[in-house]
C-alpha positions in Angstrom: 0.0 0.0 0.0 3.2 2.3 0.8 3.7 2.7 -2.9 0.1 3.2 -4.1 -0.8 5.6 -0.9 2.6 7.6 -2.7 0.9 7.7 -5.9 -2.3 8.8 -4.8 -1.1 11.4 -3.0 1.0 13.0 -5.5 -2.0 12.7 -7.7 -3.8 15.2 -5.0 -1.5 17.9 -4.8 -0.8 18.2 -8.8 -4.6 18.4 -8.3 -4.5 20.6 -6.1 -1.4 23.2 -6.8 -0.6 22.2 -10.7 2.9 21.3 -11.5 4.2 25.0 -10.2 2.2 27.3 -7.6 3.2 30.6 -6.7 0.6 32.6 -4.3 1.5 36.7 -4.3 -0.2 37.7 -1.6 0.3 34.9 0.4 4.4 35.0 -0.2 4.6 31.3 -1.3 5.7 29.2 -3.9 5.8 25.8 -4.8 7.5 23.4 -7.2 6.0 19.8 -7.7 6.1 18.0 -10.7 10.3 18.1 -10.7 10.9 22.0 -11.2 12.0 24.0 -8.6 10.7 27.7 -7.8 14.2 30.0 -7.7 12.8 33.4 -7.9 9.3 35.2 -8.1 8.7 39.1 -8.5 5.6 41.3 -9.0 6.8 44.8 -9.7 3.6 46.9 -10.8 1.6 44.5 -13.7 5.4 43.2 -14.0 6.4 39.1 -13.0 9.5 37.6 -13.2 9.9 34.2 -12.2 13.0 31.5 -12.3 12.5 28.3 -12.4 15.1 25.4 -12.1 14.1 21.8 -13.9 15.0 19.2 -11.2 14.4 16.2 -13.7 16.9 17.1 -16.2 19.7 17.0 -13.4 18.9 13.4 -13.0 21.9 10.8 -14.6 19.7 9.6 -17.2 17.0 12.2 -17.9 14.0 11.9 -20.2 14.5 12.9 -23.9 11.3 14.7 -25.0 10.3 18.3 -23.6 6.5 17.7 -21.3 4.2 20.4 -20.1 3.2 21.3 -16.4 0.7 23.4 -15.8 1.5 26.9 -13.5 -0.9 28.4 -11.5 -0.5 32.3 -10.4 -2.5 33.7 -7.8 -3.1 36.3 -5.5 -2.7 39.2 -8.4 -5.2 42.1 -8.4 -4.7 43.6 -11.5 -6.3 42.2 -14.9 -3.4 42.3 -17.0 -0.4 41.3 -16.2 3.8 40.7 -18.2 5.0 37.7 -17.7 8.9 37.2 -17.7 10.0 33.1 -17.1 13.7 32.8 -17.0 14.9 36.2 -18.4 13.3 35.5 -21.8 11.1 38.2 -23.3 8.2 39.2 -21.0 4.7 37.8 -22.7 1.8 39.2 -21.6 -1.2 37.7 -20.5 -4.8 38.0 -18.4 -5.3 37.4 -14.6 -7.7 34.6 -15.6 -5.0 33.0 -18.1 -2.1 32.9 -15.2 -4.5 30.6 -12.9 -3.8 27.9 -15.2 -0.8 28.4 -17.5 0.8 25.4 -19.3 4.4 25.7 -19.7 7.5 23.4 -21.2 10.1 21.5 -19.8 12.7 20.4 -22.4 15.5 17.7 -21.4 18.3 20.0 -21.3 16.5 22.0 -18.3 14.9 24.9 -20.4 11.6 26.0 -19.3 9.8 27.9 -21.8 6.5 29.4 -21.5 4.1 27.3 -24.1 2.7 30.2 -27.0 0.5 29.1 -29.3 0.9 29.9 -33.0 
């Protein structure tokens, strides 16, 4: 049962806080699905966050990038620019940063998933 009890509670807190969490108001963040939370900023409608892939550190790590969904919250403004990992600030709604997918490639890049 230890492994299965394991499972199912992983299973609840992806659920629960997606793959990344990070709470503004409440000061917190939180890496679960093998990414680490380095660095978070709200300056004005301005974020900057840093995240660090924990999987591709491993000795044999996967070879094809996956998505994990990010969830932002405690923001009071509608509009906000989003900045992941120094690359070029994207900008997006309040409503999009509750649930935001983003990609993890093998060689520990995170990328913000845009669609075409």
């Amino acid at each position: 049962w230890c492994e299965i009890g394991g499972l199912a509670a992983a299973a609840h807190v992806l659920n629960r806080l997606g793959g990344v969490s990070i709470n503004f108001e409440g000061d917190i963040a939180v890496g679960v699905d093998g990414v680490s939370v380095e660095n978070y900023e709200l300056t004005g409608t301005k974020i900057s966050i840093s995240l660090r892939s924990l999987i591709a550190e491993l000795p044999v790590p996967f070879d094809e990038p996956f998505a994990i969904e990010m969830r932002l919250s405690g923001l009071s403004e509608e509009n906000y620019d989003l900045e992941l990992n120094n690359a070029e600030a994207v900008s997006y709604s309040k409503n999009e940063l509750n649930s935001l997918p983003i990609f993890i490639y093998p060689d520990g890049r995170i990328l913000l998933k845009q669609s075409n």
